[in-house]
TITOR-624073 format. One record per residue: x, y, z of N, C-alpha, C, O, CB in turn. Coordinates in steps of 0.2 Angstrom, whole numbers, plus 5000, padded with zeros to 4 digits. Glycine has a CB too. Example, Ala and Ser with C-alpha at 12.3 -4.5 7.8 and 13.67 -1.06 7.14 Angstrom:
2
506649725039506249785039506649845039507149835042505749785045
506449895035506849955036506450005039506750065040507049975029
// end
This chain:
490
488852345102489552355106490052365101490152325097489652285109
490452425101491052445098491352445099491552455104491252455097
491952425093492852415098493152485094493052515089493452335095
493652505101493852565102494152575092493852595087494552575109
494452555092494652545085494652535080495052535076494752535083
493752515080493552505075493352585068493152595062493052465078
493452615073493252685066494052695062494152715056493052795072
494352675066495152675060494952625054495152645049496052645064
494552555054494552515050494152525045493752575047494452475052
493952515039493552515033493052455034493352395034494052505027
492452455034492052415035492052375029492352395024491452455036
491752305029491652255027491152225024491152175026491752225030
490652235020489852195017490052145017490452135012489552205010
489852095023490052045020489351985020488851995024490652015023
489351935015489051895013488651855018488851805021489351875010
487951855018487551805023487851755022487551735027486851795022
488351705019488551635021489051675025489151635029488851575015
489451735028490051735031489951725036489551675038490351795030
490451755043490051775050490051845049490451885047490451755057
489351855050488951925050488851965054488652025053488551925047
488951915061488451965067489351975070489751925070487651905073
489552035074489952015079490652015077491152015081489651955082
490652015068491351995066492052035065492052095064491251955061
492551995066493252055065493551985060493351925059493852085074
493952025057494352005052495051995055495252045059494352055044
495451925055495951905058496651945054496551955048495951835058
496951955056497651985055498151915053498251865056497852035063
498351925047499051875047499851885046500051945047498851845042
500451845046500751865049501051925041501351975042501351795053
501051905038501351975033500752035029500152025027501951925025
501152075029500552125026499952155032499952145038500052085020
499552195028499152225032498552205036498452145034499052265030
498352205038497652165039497052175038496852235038497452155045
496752135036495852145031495552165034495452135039495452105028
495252215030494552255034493952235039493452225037494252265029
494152245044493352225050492652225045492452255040493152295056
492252185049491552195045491052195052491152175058491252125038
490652225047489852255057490152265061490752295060489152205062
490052245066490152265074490652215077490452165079489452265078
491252235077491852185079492052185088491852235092492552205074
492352135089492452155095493152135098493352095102491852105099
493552155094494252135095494752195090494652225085494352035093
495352195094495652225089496352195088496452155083495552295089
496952215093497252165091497352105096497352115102497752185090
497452035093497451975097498351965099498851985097497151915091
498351925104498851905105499051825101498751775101498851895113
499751845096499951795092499851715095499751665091500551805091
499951705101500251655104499751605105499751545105500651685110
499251635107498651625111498251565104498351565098498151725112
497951525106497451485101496851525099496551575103497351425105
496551505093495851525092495551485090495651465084495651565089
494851465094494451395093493851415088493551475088493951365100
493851375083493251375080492851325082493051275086493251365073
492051345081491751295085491151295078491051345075491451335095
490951225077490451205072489851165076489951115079490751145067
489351185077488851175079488151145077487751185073488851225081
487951085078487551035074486851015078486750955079487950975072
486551065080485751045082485550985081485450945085485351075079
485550985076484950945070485250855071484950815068485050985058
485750845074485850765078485750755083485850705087486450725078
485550805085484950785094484350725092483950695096484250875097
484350735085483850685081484150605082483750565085483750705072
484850585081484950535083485250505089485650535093485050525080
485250445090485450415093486150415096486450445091485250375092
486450405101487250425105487750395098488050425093487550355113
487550325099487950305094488050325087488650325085487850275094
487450345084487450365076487850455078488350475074486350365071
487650485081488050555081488750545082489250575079487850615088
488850495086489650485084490050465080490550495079489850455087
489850405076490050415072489850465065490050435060490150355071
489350535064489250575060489850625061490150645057488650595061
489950645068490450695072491050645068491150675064490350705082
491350595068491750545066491950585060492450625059491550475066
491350565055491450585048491550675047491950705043490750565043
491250695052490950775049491950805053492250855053489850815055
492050755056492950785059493450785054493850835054493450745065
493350715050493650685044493750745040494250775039493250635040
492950775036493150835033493450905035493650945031492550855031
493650925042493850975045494550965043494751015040493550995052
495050935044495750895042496050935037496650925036495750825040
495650975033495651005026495951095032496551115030494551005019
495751115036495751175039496351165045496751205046494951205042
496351115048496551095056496851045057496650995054495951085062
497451045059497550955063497450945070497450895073498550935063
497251005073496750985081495950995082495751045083497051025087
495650945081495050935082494650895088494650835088494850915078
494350935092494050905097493150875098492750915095494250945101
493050845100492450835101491850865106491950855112492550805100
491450875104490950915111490150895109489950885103490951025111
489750895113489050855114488550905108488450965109488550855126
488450865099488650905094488950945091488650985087488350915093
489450945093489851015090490650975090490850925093489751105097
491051015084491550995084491951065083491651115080491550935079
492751065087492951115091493751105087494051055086492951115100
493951175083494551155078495151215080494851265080494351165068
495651225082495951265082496451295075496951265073496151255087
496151355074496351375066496751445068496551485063495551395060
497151475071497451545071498151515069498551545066497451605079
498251455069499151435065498651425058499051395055499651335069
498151435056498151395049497851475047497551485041497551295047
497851515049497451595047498151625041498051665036497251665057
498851595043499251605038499251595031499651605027499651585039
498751555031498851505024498251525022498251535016498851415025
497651525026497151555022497051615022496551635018496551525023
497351665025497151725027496651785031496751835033497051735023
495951725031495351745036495151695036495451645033494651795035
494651695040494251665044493551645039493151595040494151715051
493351695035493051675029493051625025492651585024493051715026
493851635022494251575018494051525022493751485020494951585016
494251515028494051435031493551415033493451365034494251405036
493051475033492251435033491951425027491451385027491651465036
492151455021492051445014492151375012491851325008492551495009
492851375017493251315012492551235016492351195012494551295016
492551245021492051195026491551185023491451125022491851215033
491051255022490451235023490251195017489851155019489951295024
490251185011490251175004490251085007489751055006491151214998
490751055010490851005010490350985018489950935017491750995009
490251015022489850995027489050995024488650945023490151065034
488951045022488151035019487950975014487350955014488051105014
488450945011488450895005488250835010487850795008489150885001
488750835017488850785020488150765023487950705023489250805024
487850835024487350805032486650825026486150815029487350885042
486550835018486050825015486050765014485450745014485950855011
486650705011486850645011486350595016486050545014487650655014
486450625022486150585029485550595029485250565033486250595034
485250645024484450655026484350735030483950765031484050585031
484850735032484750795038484850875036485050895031485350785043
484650915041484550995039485251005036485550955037484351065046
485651045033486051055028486451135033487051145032485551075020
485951165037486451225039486651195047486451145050485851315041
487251235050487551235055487651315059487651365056488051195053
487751305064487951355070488651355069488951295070487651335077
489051415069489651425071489951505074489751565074490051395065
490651465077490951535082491651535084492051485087490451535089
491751585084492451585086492751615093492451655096492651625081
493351595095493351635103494251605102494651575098492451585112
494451645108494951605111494851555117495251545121495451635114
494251535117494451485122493651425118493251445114494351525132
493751365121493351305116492751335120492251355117493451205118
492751335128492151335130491551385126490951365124492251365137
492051465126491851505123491451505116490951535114492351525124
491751485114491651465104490951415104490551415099492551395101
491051385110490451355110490051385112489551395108490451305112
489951425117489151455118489151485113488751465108488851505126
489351535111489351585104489051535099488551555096490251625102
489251485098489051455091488251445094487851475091489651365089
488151405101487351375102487051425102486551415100487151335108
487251495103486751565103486451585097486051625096487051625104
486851535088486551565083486751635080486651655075485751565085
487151655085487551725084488051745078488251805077487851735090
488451665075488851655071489251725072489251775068488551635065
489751705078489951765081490951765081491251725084489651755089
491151815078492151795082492251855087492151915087492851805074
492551815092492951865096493751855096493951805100492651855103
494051875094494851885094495351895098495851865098494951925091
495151925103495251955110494951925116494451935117495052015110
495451875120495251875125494951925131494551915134495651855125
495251965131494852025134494152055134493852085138494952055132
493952025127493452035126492851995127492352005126493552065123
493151925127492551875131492251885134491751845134492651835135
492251935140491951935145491251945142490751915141492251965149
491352035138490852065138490452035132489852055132491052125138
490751995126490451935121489851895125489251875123491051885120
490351875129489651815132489151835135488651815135489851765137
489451895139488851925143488251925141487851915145488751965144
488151925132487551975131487251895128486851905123487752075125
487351825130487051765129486651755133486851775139487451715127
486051715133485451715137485951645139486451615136484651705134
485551635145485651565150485551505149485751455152485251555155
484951505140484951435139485351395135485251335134484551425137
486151455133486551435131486951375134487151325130486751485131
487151365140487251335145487051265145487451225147487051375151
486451245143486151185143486151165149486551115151486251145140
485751195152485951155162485251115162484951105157486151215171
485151105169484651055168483751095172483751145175484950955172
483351065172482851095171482751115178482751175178482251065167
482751085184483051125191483551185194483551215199483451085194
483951165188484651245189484251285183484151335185485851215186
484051275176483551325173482951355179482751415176483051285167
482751345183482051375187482351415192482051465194481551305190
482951395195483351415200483551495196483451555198483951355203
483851485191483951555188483351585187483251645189484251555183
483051555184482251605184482051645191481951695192481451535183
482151595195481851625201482251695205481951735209481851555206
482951685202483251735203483351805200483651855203483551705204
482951795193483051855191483351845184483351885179483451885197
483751795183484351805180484351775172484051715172484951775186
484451805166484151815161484651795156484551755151483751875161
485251845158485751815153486551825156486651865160485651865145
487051775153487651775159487851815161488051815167488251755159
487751895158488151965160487851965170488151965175487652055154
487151945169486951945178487151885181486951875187486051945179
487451845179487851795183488551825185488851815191488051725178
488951865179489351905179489451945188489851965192489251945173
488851955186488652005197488851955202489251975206487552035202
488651895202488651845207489351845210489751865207488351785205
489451815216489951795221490051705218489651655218489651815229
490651705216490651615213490651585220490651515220491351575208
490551615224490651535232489851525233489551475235491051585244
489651595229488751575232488551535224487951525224488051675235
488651525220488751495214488851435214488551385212489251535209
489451425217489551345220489051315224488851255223490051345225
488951345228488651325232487851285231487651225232488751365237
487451355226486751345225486951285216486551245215486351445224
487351305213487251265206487751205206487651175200487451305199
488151175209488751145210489651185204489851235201488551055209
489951135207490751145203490651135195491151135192491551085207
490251115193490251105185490051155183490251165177489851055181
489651195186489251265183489851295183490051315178488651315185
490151315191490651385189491151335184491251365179491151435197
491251305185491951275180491851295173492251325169491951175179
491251265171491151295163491151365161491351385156490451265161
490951415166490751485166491651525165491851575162490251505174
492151475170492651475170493051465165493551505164492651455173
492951405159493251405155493051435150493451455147493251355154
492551455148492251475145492751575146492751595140491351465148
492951605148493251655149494151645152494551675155492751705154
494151585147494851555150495251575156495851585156495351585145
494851565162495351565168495251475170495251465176495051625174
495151435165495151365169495451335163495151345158494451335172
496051275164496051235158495451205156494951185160496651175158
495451205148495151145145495151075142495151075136494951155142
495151035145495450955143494950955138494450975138495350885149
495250915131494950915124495050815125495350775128495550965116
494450805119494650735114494750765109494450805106494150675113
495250745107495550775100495250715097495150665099496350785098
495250735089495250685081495650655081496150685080495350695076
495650605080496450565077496050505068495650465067496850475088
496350535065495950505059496050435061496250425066496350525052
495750385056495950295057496450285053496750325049495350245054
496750235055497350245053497250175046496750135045498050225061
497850205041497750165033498550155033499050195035497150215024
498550105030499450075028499150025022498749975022500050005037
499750055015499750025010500350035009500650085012499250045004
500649985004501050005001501449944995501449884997501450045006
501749974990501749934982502449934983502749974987501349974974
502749904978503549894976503249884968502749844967504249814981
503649904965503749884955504349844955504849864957504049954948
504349784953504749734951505049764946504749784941504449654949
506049784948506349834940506149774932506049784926507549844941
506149684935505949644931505349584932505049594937506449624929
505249544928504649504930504949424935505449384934504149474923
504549424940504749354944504349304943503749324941504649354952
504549244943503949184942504149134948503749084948504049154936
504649144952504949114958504549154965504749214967505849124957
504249114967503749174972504449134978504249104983502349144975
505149124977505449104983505849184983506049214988505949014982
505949224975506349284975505849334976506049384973506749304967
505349334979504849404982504949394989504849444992503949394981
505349324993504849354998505749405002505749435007504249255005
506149405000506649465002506249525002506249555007507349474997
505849554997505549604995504949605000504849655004505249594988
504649565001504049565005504149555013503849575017503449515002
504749525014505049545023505349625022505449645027505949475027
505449665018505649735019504949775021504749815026506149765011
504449745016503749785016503549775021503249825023503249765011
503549705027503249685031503649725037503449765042503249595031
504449725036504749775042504449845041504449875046505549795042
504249865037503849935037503249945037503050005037504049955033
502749875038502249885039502249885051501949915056501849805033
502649855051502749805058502949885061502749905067503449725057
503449925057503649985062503250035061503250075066504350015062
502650045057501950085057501550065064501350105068501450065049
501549995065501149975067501450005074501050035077501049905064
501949995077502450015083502350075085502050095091503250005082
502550125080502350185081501750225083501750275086502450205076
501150175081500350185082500250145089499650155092499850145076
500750095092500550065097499949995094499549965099500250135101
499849975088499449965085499449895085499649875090499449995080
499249835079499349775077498949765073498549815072499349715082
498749715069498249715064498149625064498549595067498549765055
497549595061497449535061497049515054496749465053496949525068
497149575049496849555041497449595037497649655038495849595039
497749545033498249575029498049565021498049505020498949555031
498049585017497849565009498649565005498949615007497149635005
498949535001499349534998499249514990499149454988499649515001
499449584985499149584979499749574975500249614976498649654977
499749524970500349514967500049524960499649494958500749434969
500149574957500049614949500549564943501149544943500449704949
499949554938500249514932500149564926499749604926499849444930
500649564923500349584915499649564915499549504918500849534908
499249614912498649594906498249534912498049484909499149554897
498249524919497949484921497549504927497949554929498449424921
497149494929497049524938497749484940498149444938496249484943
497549514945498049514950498049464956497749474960498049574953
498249424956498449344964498249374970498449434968499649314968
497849384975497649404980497949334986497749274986496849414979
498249354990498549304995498149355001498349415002499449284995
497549325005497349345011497649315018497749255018496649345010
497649355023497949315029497449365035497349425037499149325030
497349295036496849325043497349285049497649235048495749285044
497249325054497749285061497149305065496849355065498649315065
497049245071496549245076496849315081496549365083496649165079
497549305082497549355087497949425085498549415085497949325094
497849465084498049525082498949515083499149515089497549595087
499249515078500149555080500449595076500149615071500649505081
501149615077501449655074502249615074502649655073501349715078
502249565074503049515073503049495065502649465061502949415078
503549555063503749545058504049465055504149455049504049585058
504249435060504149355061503749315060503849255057504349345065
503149335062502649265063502249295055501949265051501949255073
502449345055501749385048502249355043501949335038501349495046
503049345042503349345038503449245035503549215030503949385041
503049215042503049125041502449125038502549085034503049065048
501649155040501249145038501349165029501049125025500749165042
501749225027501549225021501849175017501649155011501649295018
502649135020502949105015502449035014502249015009503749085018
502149015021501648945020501348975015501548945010501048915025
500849035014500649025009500949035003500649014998500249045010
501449055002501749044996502048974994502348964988502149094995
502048925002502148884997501648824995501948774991502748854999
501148824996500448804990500448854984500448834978499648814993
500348914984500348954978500348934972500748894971500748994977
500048944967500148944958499949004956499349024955499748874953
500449034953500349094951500049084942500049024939501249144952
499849144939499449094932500049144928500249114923498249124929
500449184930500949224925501449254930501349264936500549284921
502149274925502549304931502149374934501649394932503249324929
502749384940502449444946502749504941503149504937502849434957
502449564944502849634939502849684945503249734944502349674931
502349664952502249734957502049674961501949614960501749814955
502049704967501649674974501449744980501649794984502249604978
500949724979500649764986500249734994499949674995500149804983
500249774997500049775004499649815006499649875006500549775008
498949775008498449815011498349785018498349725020497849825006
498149855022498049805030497249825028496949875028498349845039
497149765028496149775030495849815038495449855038495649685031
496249785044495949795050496649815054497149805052495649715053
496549845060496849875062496449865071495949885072496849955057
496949825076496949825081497349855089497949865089496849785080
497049865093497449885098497849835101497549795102497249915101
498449835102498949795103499049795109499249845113499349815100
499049705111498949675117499649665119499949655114498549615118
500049665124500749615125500749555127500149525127501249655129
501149525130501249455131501949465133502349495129501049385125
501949435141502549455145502849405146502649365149502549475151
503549385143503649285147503949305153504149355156504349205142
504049235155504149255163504949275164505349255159504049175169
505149305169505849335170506249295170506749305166505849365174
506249235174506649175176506549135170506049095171506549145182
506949125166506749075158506849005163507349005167507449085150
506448945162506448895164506748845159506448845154505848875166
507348795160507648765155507448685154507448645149508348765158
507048675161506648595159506048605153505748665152506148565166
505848585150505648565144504748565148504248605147506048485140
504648515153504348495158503848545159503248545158504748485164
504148605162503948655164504048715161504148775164504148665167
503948705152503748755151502948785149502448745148504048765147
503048865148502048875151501948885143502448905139501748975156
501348865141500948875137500448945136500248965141500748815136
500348955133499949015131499449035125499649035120500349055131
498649065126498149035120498749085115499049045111497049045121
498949135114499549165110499849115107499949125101500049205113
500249055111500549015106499948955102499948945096501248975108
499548935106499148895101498848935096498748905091498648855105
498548995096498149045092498449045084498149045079498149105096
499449065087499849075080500149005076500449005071500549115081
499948945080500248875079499548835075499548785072500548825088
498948875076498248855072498448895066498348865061497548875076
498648985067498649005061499048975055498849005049498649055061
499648915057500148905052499748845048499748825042500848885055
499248825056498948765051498548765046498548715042498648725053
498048835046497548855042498048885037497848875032497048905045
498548925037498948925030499248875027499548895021499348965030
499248815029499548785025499048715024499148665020500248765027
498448725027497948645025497348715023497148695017497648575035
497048765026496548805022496248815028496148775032496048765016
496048875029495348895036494948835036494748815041494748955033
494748795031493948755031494248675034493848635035493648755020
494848665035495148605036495548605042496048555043495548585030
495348665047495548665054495148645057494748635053495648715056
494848615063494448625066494348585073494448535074494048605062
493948655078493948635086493348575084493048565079493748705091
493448545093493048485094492748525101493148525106493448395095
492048555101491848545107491148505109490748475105491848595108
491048515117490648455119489848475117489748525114490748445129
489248425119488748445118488248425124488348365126488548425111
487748455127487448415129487048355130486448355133487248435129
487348295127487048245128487248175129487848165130486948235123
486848115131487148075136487348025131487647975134486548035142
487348025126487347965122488147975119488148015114486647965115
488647955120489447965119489548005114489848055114489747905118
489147945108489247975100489148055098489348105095488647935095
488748055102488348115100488648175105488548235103487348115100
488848155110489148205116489748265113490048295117489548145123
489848275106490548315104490048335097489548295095491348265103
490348395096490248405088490848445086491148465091489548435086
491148475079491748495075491248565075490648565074492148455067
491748605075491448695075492448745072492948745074491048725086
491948765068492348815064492848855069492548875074491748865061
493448865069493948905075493748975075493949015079494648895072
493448995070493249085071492749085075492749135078492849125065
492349035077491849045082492049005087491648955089491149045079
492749025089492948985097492449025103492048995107493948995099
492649105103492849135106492049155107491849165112493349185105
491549145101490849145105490649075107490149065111490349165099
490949035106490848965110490848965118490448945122491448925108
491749005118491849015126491349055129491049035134492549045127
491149115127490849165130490149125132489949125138490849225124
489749085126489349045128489249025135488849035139489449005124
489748965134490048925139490048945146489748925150490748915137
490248995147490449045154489749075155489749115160491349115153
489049085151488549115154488349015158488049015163487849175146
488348985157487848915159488448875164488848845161487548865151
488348865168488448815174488648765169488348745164487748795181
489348755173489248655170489348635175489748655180489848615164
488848575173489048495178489448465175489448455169488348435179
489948445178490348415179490348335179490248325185490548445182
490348295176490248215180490648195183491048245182490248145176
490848165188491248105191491648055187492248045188490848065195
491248015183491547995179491947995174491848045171491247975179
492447965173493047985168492647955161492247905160493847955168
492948015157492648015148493447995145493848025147492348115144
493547955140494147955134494048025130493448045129494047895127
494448065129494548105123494348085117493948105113495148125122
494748035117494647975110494247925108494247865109495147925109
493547955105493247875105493047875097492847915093492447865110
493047805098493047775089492347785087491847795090493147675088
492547785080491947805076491347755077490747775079492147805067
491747685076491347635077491447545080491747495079491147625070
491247575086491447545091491547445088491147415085490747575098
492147435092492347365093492247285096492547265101492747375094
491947265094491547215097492247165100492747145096491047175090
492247145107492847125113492647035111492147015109492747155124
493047015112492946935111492946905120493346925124493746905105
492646865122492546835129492846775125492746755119491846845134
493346745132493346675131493346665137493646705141493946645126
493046605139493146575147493146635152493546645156493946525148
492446685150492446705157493146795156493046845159492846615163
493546785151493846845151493846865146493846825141494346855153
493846945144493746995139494547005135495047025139493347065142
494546995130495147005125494947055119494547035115495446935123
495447115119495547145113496147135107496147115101495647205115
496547145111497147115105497647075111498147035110497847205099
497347095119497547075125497247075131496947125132497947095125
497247025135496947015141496547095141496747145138497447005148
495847085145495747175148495547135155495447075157494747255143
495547185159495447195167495047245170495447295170495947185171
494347235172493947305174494147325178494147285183493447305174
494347405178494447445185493947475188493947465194494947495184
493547495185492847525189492447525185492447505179492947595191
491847555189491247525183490747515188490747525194491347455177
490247485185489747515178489447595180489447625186488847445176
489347625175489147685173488547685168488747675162489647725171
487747685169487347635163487147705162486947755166486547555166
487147705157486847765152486247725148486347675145487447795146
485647765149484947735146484747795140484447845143484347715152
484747805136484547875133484347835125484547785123485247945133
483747895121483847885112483147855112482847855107484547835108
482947825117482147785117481647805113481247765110481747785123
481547885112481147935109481047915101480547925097481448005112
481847885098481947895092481847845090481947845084482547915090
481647765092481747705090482347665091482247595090481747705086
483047715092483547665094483647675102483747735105484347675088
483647635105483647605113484347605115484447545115483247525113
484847635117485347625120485347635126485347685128485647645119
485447555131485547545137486147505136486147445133485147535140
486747545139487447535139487547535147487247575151487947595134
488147485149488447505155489147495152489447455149488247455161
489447555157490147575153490647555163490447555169490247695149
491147535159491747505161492447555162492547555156491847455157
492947585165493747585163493847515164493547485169494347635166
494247505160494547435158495447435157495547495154494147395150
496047375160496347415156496747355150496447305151496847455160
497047345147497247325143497947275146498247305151497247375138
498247195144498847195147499447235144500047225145499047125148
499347265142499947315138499947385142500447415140499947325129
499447405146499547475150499047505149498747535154500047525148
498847515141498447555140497447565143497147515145498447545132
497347605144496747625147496047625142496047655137496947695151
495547595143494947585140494347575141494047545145495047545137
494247615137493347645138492847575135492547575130493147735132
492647525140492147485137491347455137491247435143492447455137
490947455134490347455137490047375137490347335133490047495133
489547355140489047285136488647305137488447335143489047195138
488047295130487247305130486947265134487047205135486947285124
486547315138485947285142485447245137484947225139485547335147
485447235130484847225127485247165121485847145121484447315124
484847145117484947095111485547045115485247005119485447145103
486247035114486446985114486747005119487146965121486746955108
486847075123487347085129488147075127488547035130487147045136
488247105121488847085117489347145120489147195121488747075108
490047135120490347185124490947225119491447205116490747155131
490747285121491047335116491847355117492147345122490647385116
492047385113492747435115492647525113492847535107493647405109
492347565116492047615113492447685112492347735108491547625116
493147695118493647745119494447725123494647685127493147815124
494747785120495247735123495547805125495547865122495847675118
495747795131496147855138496847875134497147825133496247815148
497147925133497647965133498147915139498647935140497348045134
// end
């Protein structure tokens, strides 16, 4: 296939890494334009118009959804060097390069510049080393051309049509019912789809076939997922001299935190791991880490947690620089208060947001390891009915929690029960702690522990005390039936 204009041009040898089958050399905006090579199919393009490169990767059909995603992840990372729009497609990744053909000149220069760093990549992983690529004005397009192996450019929209035509049907990847249906009809490669009526095309293959056949010769938009790199925030200040007052950094480090805080805004973002490197002469450097349970961006609350920790700190030498690294990087939740601000005290709402940031002051100023939730356990025996668990693993706690039914008792529990329960004194018939008690309800006989050697049969009491207070008490069914004080009610 020939383009009318191609006999004015000077042919091209070009190099088996180039594109060799099908190719034209892109025109840029100053000077003349570089020579065509073989059999081109375009001559001049419309400036305005986009042109998709399309990279094409067989050889991760091998893995799994997930591992191709994140490979397409990495293998986009490297294209960032040619493109700032990259999209993604089911192995193939889609770049638009006629704004960057200024800078490199062809289309050669940016597969030169790719392939070098893409082959490194995918030998890295174990995997085949070559790829399929193609050029077009439209993604659709770019992509069948690339899965045909044709390593093909068309420049010209116009000339799409007659580009694609001459690709067989299994370009398309349709499924093995709409493959047999074409068989059956005759039809071998798109040029003979080209004949058909699309109402009868609708009808027999549904609206995704003509859609794609459509985009594919740009009469239909194409909705993309673009690349968006991961996002990274560093950043250092040089002390003009040395500090040894970590109370004169932290002016410095609320500027760095406002500019960490409006990165963060701009991205829509929040982060929940921050590292802070304070640099000595001749020494490593102070590492101050700050984990927060719930992801934010309050240059406020990140600016109280760094001062707690600076005020335990002991630095070994003065400071000379400081830096900021965000380890983690989250999506950013809001929290609405209510419209009508409520002025009783009574009635204000609580929210796990504020307990979440009122834990994290505690763990910066007592340590992660010296916080600690209390939750319940499966068992009948009081003592043993609670155990202390680490606060990082609330949230698999809860999750726990919400797969298993709880029963619920009837009976009331104390929150509070002593380590080691208090022996009540009886005199004449009544029970005294530091004052009269009087039973309110009761007994509740818990019998459990037989298995282990120690025998507890308890019957439990609320009791209350003459001073108000409310109390959890028991007496042994067994030895001297001596009566206890074991929890005391909130």
């Amino acid at each position: 296939m020939e383009d009318p204009d191609e006999a004015a041009r000077p042919s091209l040898q070009a190099s088996p890494d180039k594109l060799t089958s099908q190719v034209v050399w892109l025109p840029h905006d100053s000077g003349p334009a570089p020579p065509a090579a073989n059999t081109a199919i375009s001559t001049n393009g419309h400036g305005a118009n986009n042109l998709w490169y399309a990279l094409y990767f067989p050889q991760l059909a091998e893995l799994g959804t997930v591992q191709q995603k994140k490979h397409l992840n990495e293998l986009a990372g490297l294209m960032q060097c040619v493109s700032s729009t990259i999209s993604f497609h089911p192995l193939a990744l889609i770049c638009e390069i006629r704004s960057s053909l200024k800078y490199f000149t062809s289309i050669d220069v940016i597969h030169n510049k790719l392939q070098q760093s893409l082959k490194t990549q995918l030998e890295e992983w174990g995997l085949v080393s070559d790829f399929l690529y193609a050029a077009s004005p439209t993604i659709t397009g770019s992509l069948l051309l690339a899965r045909s192996g044709h390593n093909t450019l068309v420049y010209q929209k116009d000339n799409l049509r007659s580009a694609l035509g001459e690709l067989p049907t299994e370009v398309l990847e349709l499924d093995k019912e709409q493959n047999r249906r074409l068989h059956n009809m005759g039809i071998r490669y798109l040029k003979d789809i080209w004949r058909l009526p699309s109402d009868g095309l609708r009808k027999r293959f549904g609206s995704s076939f003509v859609n794609q056949l459509s985009k594919a010769l740009g009469k239909a938009p194409e909705p993309t997922i673009n690349y968006l790199p991961p996002p990274a925030f560093n950043t250092a200040y040089e002390l003009p001299y040395e500090i040894e007052n970590l109370d004169r950094l932290l002016p410095i480090a609320d500027e760095m935190l406002a500019q960490l805080c409006d990165f963060l805004q701009r991205r829509d973002l929040s982060t929940s791991h921050l590292l802070f490197s304070l640099s000595h002469e001749k020494r490593s450097p102070t590492k101050v880490e700050i984990g927060l349970r719930q992801s934010s961006r309050s240059q406020k609350h990140l600016m109280l947690l760094l001062e707690t920790h600076f005020n335990k700190l002991i630095i070994p030498a003065p400071i000379i620089a400081i830096k900021i690294d965000v380890r983690n990087f989250d999506a950013f939740f809001g929290y609405s208060d209510s419209l009508l601000e409520k002025s009783e005290p009574a009635t204000r709402q609580y929210n796990d947001s504020n307990l979440d940031r009122f834990i994290e002051q505690l763990q910066a100023r007592l340590g992660e390891n010296h916080v600690k939730g209390i939750d319940s356990v499966a068992e009948h025996c009081p003592e043993h009915a609670s155990q202390l668990f680490d606060l990082d693993n609330l949230s698999e706690i809860k999750e726990n929690r919400n797969k298993i039914p709880e029963r619920i008792t009837e009976n009331l529990r104390p929150f509070w029960l002593l380590q080691n329960p208090v022996q009540l004194t009886l005199r004449k018939g009544r029970l005294y702690h530091r004052r009269r008690i009087s039973i309110v309800s009761g007994p509740e006989r818990i019998e459990t522990y037989w298995w282990s050697g120690v025998n507890v049969r308890r019957d439990y009491y609320v009791a209350r005390e003459a001073n108000g207070s409310r109390l959890w008490i028991y007496r042994e069914k067994t030895a001297e039936k001596n009566w206890y004080l074991h929890g005391v009610f909130s």
